[in-house]
C-alpha positions in Angstrom: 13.9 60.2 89.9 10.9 58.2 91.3 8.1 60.1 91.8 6.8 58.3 94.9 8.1 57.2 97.7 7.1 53.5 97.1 5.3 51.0 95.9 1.7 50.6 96.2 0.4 48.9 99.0 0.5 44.9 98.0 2.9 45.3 95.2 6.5 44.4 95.6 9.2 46.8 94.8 10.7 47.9 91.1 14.0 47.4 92.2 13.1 43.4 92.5 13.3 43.3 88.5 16.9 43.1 89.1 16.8 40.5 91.6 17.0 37.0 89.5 16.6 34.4 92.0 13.0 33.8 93.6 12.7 35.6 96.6 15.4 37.9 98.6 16.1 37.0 102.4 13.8 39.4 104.9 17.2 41.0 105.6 18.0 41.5 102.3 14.7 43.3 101.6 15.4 45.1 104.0 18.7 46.3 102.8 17.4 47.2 99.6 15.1 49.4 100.5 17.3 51.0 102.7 19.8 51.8 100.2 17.0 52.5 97.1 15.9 55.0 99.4 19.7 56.7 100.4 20.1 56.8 96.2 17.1 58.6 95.8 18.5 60.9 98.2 22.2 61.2 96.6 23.3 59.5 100.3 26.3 57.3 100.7 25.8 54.3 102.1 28.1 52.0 104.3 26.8 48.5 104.6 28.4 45.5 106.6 27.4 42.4 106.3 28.5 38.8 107.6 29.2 35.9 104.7 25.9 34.6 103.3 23.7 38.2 103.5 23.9 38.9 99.9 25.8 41.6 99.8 26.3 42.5 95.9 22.5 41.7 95.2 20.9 43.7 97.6 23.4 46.5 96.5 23.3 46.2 92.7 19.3 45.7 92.5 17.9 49.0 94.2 21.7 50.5 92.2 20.3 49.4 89.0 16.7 50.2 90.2 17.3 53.8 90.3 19.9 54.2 87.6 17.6 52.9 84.9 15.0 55.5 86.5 17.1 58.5 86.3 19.9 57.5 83.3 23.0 57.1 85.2 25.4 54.1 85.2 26.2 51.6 87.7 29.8 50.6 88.2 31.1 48.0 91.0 34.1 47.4 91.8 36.6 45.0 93.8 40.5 44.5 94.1 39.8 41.0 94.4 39.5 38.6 91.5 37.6 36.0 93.0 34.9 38.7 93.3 35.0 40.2 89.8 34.7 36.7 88.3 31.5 36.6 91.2 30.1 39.5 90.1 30.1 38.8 86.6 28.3 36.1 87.1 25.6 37.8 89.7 25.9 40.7 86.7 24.4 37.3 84.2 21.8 36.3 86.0 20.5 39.3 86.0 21.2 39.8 82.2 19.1 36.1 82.1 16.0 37.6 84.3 15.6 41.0 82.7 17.1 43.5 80.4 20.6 44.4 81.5 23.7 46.0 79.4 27.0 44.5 81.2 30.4 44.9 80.8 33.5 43.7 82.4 36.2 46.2 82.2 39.9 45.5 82.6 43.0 47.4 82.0 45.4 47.8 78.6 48.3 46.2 80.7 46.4 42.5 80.3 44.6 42.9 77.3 47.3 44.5 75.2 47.6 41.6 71.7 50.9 43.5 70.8 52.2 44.3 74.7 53.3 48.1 74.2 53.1 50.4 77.2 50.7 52.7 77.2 52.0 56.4 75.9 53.2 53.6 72.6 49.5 52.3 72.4 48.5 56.0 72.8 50.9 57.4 69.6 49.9 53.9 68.0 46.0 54.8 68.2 46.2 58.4 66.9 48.3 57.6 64.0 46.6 54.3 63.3 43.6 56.7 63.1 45.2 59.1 61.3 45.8 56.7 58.7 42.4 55.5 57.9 41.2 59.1 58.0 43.3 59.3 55.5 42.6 56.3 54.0 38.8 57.5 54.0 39.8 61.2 52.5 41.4 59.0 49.4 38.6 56.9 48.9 36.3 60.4 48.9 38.1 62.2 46.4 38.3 59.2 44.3 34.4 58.6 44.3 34.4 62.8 44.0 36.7 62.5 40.6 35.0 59.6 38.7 31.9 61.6 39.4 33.0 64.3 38.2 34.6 62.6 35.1 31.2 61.4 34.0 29.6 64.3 33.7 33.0 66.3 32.2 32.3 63.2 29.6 29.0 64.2 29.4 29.3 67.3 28.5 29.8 69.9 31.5 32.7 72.2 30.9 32.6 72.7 35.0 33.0 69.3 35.7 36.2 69.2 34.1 37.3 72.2 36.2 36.3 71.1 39.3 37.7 67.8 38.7 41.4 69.2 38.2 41.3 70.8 41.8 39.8 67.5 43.5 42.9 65.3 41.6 44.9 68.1 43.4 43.5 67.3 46.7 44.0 63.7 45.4 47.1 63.7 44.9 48.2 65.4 48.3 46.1 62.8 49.9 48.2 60.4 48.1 51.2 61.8 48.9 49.8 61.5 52.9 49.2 57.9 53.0 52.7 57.4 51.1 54.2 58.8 54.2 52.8 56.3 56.7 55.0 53.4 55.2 57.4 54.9 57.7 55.0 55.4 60.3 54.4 52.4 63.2 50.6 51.8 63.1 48.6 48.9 64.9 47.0 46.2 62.6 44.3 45.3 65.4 43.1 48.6 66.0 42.8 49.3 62.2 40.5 46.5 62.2 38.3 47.9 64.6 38.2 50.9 62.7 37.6 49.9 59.0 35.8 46.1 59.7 32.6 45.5 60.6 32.1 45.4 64.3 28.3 44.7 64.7 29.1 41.0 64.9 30.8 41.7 67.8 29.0 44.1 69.9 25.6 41.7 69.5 27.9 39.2 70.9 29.1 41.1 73.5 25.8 42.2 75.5 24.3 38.7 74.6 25.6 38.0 77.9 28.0 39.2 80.1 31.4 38.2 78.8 34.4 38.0 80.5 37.9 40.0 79.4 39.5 37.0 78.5 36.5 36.0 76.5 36.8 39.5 74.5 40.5 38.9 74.2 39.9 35.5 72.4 36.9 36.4 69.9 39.5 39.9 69.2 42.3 38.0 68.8 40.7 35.7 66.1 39.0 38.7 64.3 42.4 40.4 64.3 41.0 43.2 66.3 41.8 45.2 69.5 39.8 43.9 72.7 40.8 46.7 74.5 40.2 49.0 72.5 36.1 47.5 71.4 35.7 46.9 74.8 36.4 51.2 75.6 33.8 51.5 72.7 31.4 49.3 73.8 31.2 50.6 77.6 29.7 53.6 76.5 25.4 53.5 77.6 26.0 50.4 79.5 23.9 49.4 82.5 26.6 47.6 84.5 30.4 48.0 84.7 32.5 46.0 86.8 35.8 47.0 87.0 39.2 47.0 89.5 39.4 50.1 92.0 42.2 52.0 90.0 39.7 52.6 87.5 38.0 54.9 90.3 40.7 55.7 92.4 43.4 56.8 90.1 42.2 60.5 89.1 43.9 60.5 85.7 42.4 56.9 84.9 39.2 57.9 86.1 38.8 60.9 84.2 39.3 59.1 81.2 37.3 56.0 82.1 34.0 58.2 82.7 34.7 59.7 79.3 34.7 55.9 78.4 31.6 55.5 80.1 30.0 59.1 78.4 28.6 59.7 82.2 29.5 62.9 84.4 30.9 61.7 87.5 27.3 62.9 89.1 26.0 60.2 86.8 27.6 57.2 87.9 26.4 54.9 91.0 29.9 53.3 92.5 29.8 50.0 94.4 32.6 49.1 96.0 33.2 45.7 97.5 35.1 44.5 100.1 35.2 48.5 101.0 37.3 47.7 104.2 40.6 47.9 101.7 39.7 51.8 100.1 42.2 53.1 102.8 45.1 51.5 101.8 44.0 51.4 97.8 43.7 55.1 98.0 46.7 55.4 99.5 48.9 53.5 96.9 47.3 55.3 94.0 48.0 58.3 95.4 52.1 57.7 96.3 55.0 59.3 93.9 58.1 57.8 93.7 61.7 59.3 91.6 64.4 56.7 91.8 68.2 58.1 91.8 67.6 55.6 88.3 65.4 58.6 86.9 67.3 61.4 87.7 70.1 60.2 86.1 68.2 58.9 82.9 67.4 62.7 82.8 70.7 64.1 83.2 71.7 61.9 80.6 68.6 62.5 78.6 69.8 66.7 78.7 73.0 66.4 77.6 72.5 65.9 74.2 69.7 68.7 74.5 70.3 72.1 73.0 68.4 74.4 74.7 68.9 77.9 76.7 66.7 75.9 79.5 68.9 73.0 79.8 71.5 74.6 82.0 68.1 75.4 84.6 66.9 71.8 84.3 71.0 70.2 84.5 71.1 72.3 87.8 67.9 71.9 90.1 68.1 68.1 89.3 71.6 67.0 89.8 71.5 68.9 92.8 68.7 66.6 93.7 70.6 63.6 92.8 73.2 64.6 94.7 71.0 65.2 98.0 69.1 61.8 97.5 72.5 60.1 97.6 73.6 62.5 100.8 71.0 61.6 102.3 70.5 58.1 102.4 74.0 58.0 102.6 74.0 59.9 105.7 70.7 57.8 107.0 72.6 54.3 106.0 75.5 55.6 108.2 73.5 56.5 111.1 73.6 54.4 114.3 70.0 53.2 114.3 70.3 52.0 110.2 71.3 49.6 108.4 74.8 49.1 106.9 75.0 49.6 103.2 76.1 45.5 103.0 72.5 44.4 104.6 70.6 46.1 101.9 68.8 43.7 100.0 66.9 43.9 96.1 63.6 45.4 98.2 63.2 48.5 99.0 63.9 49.6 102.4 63.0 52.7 104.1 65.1 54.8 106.0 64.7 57.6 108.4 64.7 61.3 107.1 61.7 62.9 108.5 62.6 65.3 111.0 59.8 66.7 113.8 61.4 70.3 113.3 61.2 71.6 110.4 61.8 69.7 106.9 63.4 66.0 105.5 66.7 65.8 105.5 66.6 65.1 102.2 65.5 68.9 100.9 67.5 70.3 103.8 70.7 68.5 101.5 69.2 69.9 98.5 68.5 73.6 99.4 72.0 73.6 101.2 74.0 72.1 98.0 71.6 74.4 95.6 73.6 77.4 94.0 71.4 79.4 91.4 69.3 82.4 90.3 66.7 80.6 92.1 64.8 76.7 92.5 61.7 78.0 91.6 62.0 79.8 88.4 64.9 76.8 87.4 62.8 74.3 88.2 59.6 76.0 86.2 61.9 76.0 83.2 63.0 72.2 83.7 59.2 71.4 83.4 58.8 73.5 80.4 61.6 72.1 78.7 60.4 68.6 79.4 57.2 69.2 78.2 58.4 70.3 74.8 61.0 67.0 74.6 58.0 64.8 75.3 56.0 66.6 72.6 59.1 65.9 70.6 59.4 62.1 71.1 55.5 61.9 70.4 56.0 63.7 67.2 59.2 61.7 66.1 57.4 58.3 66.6 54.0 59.1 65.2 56.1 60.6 62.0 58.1 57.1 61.8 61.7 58.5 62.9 62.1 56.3 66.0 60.5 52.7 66.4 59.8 53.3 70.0 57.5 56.1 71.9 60.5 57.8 74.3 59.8 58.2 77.9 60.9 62.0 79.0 62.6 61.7 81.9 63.4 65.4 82.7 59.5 65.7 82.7 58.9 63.0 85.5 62.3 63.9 87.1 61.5 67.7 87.2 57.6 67.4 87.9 58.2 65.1 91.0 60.6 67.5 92.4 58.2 70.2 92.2 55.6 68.3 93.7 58.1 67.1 96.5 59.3 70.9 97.5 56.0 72.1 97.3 53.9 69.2 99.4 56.7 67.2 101.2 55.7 69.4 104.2 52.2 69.3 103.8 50.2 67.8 106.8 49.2 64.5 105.7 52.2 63.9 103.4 55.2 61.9 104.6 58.5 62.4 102.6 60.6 58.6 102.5 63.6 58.0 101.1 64.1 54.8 100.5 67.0 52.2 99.1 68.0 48.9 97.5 71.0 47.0 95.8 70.1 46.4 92.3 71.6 42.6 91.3 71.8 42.8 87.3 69.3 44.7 85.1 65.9 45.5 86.5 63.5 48.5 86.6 63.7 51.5 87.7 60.4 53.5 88.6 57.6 55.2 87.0 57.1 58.4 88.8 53.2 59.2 89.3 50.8 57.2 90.6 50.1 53.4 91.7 47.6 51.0 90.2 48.5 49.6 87.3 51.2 52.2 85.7 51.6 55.8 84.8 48.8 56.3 81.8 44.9 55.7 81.6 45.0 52.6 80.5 46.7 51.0 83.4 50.6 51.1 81.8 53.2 52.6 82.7 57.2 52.6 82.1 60.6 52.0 84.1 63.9 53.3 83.5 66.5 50.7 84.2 69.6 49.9 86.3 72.5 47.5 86.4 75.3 46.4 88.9 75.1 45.5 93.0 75.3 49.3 93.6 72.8 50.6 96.2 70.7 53.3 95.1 67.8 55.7 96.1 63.9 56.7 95.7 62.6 59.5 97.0 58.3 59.2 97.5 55.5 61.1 98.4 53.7 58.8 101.1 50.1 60.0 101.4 48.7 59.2 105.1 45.4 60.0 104.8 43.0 58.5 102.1 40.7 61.3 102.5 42.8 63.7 100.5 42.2 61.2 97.6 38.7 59.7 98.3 36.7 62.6 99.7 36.7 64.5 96.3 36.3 60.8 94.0 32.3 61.1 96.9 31.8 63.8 96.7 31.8 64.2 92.6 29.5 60.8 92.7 26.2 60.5 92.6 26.1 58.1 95.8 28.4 55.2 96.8 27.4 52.0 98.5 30.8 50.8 100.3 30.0 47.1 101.1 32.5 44.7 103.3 32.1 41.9 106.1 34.2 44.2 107.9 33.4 47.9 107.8 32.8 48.5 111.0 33.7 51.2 113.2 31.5 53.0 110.9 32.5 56.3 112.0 36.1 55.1 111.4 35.4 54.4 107.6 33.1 57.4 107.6 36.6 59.7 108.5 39.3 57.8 107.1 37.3 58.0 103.4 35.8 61.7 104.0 32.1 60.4 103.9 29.6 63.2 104.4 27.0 61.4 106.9 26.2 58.5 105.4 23.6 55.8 105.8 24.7 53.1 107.7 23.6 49.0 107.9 25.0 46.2 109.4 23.8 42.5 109.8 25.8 39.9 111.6 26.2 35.9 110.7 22.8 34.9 109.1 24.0 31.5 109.5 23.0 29.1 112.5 24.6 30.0 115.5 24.7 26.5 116.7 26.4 25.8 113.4 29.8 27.3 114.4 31.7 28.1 117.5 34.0 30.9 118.4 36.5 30.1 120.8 39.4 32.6 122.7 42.1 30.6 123.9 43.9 32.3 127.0 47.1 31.0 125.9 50.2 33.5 126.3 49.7 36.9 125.3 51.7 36.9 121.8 53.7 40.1 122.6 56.7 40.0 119.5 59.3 40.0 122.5 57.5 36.4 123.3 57.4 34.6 120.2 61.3 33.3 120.9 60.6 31.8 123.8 60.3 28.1 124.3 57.1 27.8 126.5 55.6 29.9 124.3 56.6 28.5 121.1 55.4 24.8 122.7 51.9 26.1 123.9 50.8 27.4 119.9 52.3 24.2 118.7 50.3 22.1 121.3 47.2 24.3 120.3 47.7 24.1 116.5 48.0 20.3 117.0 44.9 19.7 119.0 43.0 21.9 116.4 44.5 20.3 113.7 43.5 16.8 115.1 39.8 17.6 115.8 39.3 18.8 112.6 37.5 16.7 110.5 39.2 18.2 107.8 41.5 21.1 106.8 42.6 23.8 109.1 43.8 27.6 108.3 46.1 29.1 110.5 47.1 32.8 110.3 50.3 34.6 111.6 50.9 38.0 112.1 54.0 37.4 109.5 55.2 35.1 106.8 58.3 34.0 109.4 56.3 33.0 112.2 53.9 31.1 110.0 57.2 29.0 108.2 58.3 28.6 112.1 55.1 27.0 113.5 55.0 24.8 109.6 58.5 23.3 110.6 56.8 22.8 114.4 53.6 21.3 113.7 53.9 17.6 113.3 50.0 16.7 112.5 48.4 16.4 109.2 49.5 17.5 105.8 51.3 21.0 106.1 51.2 23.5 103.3 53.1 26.8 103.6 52.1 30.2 101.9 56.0 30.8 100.6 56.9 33.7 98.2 57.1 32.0 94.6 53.7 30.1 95.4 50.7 31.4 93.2 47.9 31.5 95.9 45.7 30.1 93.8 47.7 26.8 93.3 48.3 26.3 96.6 44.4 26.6 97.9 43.5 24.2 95.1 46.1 21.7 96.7 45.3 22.5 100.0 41.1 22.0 99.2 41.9 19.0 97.6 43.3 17.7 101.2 41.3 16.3 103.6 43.5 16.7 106.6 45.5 19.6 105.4 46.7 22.5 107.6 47.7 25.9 106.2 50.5 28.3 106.9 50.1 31.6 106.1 50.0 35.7 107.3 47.2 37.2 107.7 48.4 40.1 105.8 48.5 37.9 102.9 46.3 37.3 99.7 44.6 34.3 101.4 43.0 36.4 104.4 40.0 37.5 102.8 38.1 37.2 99.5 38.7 33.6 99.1 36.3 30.9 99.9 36.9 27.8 101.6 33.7 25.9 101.3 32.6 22.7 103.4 35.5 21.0 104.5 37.8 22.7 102.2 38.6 24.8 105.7 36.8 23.3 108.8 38.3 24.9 111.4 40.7 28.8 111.4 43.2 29.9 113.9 43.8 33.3 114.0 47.2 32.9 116.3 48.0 36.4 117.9 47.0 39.6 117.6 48.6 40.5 114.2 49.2 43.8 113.9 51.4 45.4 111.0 54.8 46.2 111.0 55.0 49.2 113.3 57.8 51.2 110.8 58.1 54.6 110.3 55.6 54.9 107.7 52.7 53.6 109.9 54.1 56.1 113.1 53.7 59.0 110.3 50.1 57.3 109.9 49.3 57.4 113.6 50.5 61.1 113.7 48.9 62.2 110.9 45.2 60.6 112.4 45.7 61.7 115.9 45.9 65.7 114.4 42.9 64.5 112.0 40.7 62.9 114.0 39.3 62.3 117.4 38.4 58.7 119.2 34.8 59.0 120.7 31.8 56.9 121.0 32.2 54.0 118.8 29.1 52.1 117.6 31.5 48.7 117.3 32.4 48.8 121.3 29.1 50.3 122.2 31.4 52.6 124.8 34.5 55.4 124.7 37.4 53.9 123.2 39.4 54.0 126.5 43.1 54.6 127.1 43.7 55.0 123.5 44.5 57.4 120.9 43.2 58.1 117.7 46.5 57.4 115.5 46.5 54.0 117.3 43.1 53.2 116.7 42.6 54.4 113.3 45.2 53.1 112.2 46.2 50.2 114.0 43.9 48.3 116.1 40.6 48.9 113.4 42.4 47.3 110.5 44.4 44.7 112.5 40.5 43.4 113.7 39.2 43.9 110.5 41.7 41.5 109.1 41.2 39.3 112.1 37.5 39.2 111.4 38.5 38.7 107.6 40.1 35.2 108.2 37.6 33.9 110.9 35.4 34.6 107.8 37.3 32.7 105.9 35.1 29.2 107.2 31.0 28.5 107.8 30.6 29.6 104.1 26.6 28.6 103.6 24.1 27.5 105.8 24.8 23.4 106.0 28.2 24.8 106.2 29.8 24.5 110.1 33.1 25.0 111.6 35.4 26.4 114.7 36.7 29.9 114.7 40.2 30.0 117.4 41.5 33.1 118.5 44.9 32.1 120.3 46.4 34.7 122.2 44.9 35.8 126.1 44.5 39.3 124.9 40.9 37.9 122.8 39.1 36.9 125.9 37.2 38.9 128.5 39.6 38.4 131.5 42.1 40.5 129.2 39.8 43.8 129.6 40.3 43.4 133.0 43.8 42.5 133.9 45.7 43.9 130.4 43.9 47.5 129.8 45.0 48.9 126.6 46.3 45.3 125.4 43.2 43.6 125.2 41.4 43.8 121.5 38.2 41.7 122.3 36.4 44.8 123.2 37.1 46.3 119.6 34.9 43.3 117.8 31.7 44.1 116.9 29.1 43.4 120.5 27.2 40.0 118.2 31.0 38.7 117.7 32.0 39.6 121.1 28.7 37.2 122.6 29.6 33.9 120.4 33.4 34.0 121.6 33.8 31.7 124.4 37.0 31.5 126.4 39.0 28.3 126.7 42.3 27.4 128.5 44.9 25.6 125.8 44.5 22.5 127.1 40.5 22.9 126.4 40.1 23.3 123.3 40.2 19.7 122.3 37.3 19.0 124.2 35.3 21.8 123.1 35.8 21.1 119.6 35.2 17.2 119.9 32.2 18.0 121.5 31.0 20.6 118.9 32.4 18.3 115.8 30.5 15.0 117.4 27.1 17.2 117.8 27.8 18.4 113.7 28.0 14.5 112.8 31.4 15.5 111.3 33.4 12.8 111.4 33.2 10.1 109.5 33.6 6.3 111.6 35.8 7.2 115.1 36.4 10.7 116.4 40.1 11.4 117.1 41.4 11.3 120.9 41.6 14.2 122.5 
C-alpha cells in the first residue's frame, strides 16, 4: 500500500500512468481520486455516471494504480458484449501507453475446438495428462537405462543391477501407455502440454487479444485456447471477463485459482452494475425437471446396491408430488388448462402463506419410509459413488462418453429443496411446459453458462406433446449471493448510468457503507431536450382502448416526422411494440421480433435514415448499445413499463418489504411517500432505471444532440399532484427531473421542430408540423 496519502504538491497522480489519452476530464480526475483513495481503504465504491463521463477509465486507472502497488489483480466485468469488446480495447490502449499484462477471459462453452461439455473436458484433461506423465515417466527410464548400459559396458557390475530394476519400471510404464489406446484423450490439450508454448504466450500479452483471436492462432497450432488461455491468466494485470465468472461460487472458486489470487487479492469492476440484482439472482436459481427424476429412476434400476431401495423411494415419491401438484395447480380455477400450455415454461401457483408449497405438502403426505432424511442422505451417497463410477469408466476407456449421474442432481436438489424451500428469501415454483419432439431437459445447479467451472453444463432429454414439471429454488434477494462474493474482495467499484437510489443498490447487493459518486450528463444541455408528454396515463387496462391507442400513434408519428433521422421507441412489452409497428404509418418501421439477432437488426436500422424502431424496453436493445449521431436522433420511452407483475415478482416484493425499509432517498431528495418497500425495491427502481437506460440510448458524444419523449401523464409534474402513488417522475434522479419539460400531445411537434431547426439538423426543408 502507498505510503502517502498523495502526490507531491505540483505532480500529478501515479494512477495517471494508466490513463492513455492526454488529459482526463476535471470530473474524471475527480473520480479517480475518489475511488484511489476508497481502494486504499478496502471501501466499495458505487459510481454513476451519465454517457460520455468515462466511466471504465476513471475506474480501471486508480484500480490498476493500486493493484500494481500492493500485487493484487484487477478484474472487470460486464454481461454485455458491446462492453467487453470496449473494454478490451480501453484494456489496449493502455497496454500501448505503459506496461500492462491483459487478458480477455471467456468461458469453455464458446471456446471448446472439440465441443464436449464440461465434466467430458474435465475426464478428457486429467487423462490427457495422465498420459503424457506417462509419456514423460517412459522417456526417463529410457534415458535412466542407456545410462546405465554404458557404464554396465564399461565395466560397473552395479550398473547392470540397477539397470534390470529400471527395465522393470520400464516395462510397467510400457505396459501404462499400452492401456491408453482405449482411453479417449484430447489431441489439442496434449499439444499444449508437450509443444512449445512460448510462441504463444509472447503473442498473447503483446497486446490484448481477443478470445476469438486465441481461438484462431490455437486452432492452427492444434492446441487448446481454453485451456492456454487458464494458463496464461495466472500474474496478469487485467482480466476482463463475463459476471458468472464472479457470480457463480463454484466458477469463481475455480477462476481465482486460475488467476493464483486470494479473493482478498482481486479488485472487481463491474460495469453496467445496475443488472447484479437480477444476475445474482439467476446464478443462484436450482431447477429439477420431472425429465431428471425420471432419468434417475431409470438410471437405479439397473443399480445393485443396498441404497438403491432409499434413493428409488424418496425420489419417485417426489416425482409423483411434482406431477400432483401441478396437476392440481393446472386444474385450479385461476390456472391455466393443461391444452394452453405452450414449449415455455410457465409458472404456476404453489406457494402457500401458511405454512409450506403444495408441492412438499404432496410429497410428505405420499412419503411412506423409515424416514426422508436418513433415505434421502443415502440417495446422495449412492449417487456420489455412481458418478465416481462413470468418471472412472470413461477415463479407463470403457464408455466413449462422461455419464451425467442423475440420482446425484435428482437427490441433491431435493435436499436442498426440503431443507431451504421455506427459508425467508427463497421462493419454491413449480413450473410446466408441453415438450413438442426431443429437447432438453435441465441441468440442476446453478445459472450462467451450465453446471461446471468452465461455464458447461448438461440436459437430460424429453420427447412427445406431454406436459411436464420443474420444480426451482427462486432466490429473491441477491444479497444472499453477492454480500459474501464483497465481502471476500478486496474492494469493488460497481459502475452504471443508472445506479441510483444508492442506498437501494447499497441493500439489494449487501454493500457495507460504501463510497458513493454520481455525475449527471456532461454533455451540452442545450444539446438535447427532455420532453413529458401528458398524454393518457398508460394503465394496462388502457392500452385496448381506441382514444388511447390513436393518441401514442399520433405521438409516435409526429416524433417520427421531426426526426431528422431514426427514432427508438420502447414498450413496456414485445406485444404492444408489434401493435403500435402495424399502427405507425411514417418512416421505415423495424420490429424487435423473436428470431431477429439484435445485432442485425440495429445495423439495418443505423443504416436508415428515417427508420423507426419497435422494441421492449425489457429487451437486449435497452441499454449497452450505442446509437451514435443520427443512428437514433430522437427515443420514446412510451409508458411506464414495469415488469410482468407474476407471482415471482409479488414473492420479490414480500421478501424486500420484511428485508428492508423505504426512507430518505438521495434520488428524490425526500421520503419515498405512500409506498412500500417491496414496491419500490423492486418495482419502481428498476422499471426507472431501465427507463433512464433507453433515454440513454441517444446524445452519445458531445457534437451529438437529440430529443428524449416520455409518453404517458404519469412523467410530468402535474402527476405528483393529481395521481399520488402513480406518478414516477419524482423517482428520477433531481438533474433529470429539471431538463424534463411537460408538453400536451399535440405539442410536441413544435417543440421538437423548434429544437431540430436551432441544431441545424435537417438537411434542405424541415418537415410540417
Amino acid at each position: 500500500m502507498s505510503e502517502t496519502s498523495g502526490p507531491p504538491a505540483g505532480s500529478s497522480p501515479s494512477y495517471l500512468r494508466f490513463f492513455p489519452y492526454d488529459e482526463p476530464y476535471d470530473h474524471q480526475r475527480e473520480a479517480m481520486g475518489t475511488i484511489h483513495e476508497a481502494l486504499e481503504a478496502g471501501t466499495d465504491v458505487l459510481f454513476e455516471g451519465a454517457t460520455g463521463t468515462g466511466k471504465t477509465l476513471a475506474a480501471l486507472a486508480p484500480a490498476l494504480e493500486h493493484a500494481r502497488e500492493t500485487d493484487k489483480t484487477v478484474v472487470i466485468t460486464t454481461n454485455v458484449h458491446q462492453q467487453t469488446r470496449q473494454f478490451r480495447r480501453e484494456a489496449s490502449a493502455i497496454a500501448d501507453a505503459t506496461d500492462l499484462r491483459a487478458v480477455v477471459f471467456r468461458g469453455k462453452a464458446s471456446m471448446c475446438h472439440i465441443d464436449v461439455g464440461y465434466q467430458e473436458c474435465q475426464a478428457l484433461r486429467d487423462t490427457t495428462r495422465e498420459l503424457v506423465e506417462t509419456e514423460r515417466d517412459q522417456a526417463e527410464l529410457e534415458r535412466k537405462q542407456r545410462e546405465l548400459l554404458e557404464e554396465s559396458q564399461a565395466g560397473d557390475s552395479e550398473a547392470g543391477e540397477a539397470r534390470g530394476a529400471v527395465m522393470d519400471e520400464l516395462e510397467a510404464v510400457e505396459e501404462e501407455l499400452a492401456d491408453f489406446g482405449d482411453r479417449a484423450t484430447c489431441d489439442h490439450y496434449y499439444q499444449n502440454l508437450t509443444a512449445d508454448t512460448d510462441d504463444f504466450f509472447a503473442w498473447l500479452y503483446d497486446d490484448v487479444r481477443t478470445p476469438d483471436e486465441i481461438y484462431e492462432y490455437a486452432e492452427g497450432a492444434g492446441m487448446c485456447g481454453y485451456e492456454l488461455l487458464k494458463e496464461g491468466v495466472e500474474g496478469v494485470d487485467l482480466v476482463v471477463c463475463n459476471y458468472h465468472h464472479l457470480l457463480d461460487p463454484v466458477i469463481r472458486e475455480q477462476f481465482f485459482r486460475w488467476l493464483g489470487r486470494d479473493p482478498e487479492d482481486v479488485i472487481a469492476v463491474f460495469d453496467e452494475a445496475h443488472n447484479v440484482e437480477d444476475a445474482a439472482r439467476e446464478h443462484a436459481r436450482r431447477t429439477l425437471t420431472e425429465t431428471t427424476l425420471e432419468e434417475a429412476l431409470d438410471e437405479l434400476t439397473g443399480v445393485e446396491d443396498p441404497r438403491r431401495e432409499a434413493a428409488e423411494n424418496v425420489l419417485s415419491t417426489f416425482r409423483d408430488a411434482l406431477a400432483t401438484a401441478y396437476g392440481e395447480a393446472l386444474s385450479g380455477p385461476e390456472s391455466p388448462a393443461e391444452r394452453t400450455v405452450g414449449e415455455d415454461w410457465e409458472d404456476l401457483a404453489v406457494d402457500n402463506e401458511e405454512g409450506r408449497d403444495e408441492l412438499t405438502l404432496a410429497f410428505l403426505r405420499a412419503y411412506t419410509g423409515p424416514g426422508v432424511e436418513g433415505e434421502l442422505d443415502r440417495a446422495v451417497e449412492l449417487g456420489r459413488e455412481l458418478d465416481e463410477r462413470y468418471e472412472d469408466a470413461y477415463r479407463s476407456g470403457e464408455t466413449s462418453v462422461r455419464k451425467e449421474c442423475q440420482t446425484l442432481q435428482a437427490a441433491r436438489f431435493l435436499a436442498a429443496w426440503l431443507e431451504e424451500g421455506d427459508a425467508a428469501g427463497t421462493y419454491p415454483v413449480v413450473s410446466v411446459r408441453r415438450e413438442q419432439g426431443s429437447r432438453g431437459g435441465d441441468a440442476a445447479g446453478t445459472g450462467g453458462d451450465g453446471g461446471g467451472p468452465d461455464g458447461a453444463g448438461s440436459e437430460g432429454g424429453r420427447s412427445g406433446g406431454e406436459v411436464y414439471g420443474r420444480a426451482e429454488l427462486y432466490t429473491c434477494i441477491p444479497e444472499e449471493v453477492t454480500s459474501s462474493l464483497f465481502g471476500s474482495l478486496h474492494a469493488s467499484v460497481l459502475m452504471s448510468a443508472t445506479l441510483r437510489p444508492f442506498a437501494v443498490t447499497e441493500d439489494v447487493l449487501g454493500l457495507e457503507s460504501p463510497e458513493t459518486l454520481a455525475y449527471g450528463p456532461q454533455f451540452p444541455e442545450g444539446r438535447r431536450r427532455t420532453y413529458a408528454v401528458d398524454g393518457p396515463a398508460l394503465f394496462a387496462s388502457r392500452r385496448d382502448d381506441r382514444r388511447v391507442q390513436e393518441t401514442v400513434t399520433e405521438v409516435l408519428e409526429d416524433a417520427a416526422r421531426m426526426t431528422p433521422g431514426n427514432t427508438l421507441a420502447f414498450f413496456p412489452s414485445y406485444a404492444e411494440a408489434a401493435r403500435y409497428h402495424e399502427r405507425v404509418s411514417v418512416g421505415t418501421r423495424y420490429l424487435d421480433e423473436a428470431g431477429t439477432p439484435a445485432r442485425e437488426l440495429r445495423e439495418r436500422f443505423a443504416g436508415d435514415d428515417d427508420g423507426v424502431l419497435f422494441t421492449s424496453l425489457w429487451g437486449t436493445l435497452g441499454e449497452g448499445v450505442s446509437f451514435d449521431g443520427d443512428d437514433a436522433r430522437t427515443v420514446v420511452v412510451v409508458g411506464v413499463p414495469y415488469p410482468h407483475l407474476d407471482e415471482r415478482m409479488e414473492a420479490v416484493q414480500e421478501a424486500y418489504d420484511g428485508a428492508f425499509e423505504v426512507g430518505e432517498d438521495e434520488a428524490v431528495g425526500a421520503t419515498v411517500a405512500g409506498e412500500d418497500a417491496g414496491w419500490h425495491y423492486a418495482v419502481e427502481v428498476p422499471t426507472v432505471r431501465k427507463t433512464r437506460q433507453a433515454l440513454g440510448r441517444v446524445v452519445r458524444s458531445p457534437e451529438d444532440f437529440g430529443v428524449r419523449v416520455l409518453l404517458d401523464a404519469r412523467y410530468t409534474e402535474r402527476a405528483e399532484v393529481e395521481m399520488g402513488e402513480y406518478a414516477v417522475r419524482g423517482a428520477f434522479p433531481p438533474e433529470e427531473r429539471a431538463e424534463m419539460v411537460d408538453l400536451d400531445p399535440g405539442k410536441l411537434k413544435f417543440a421538437m421542430l423548434n429544437f431540430y431547426q436551432d441544431m441545424d439538423g435537417y438537411e434542405g426543408d424541415p418537415p410540417a408540423p
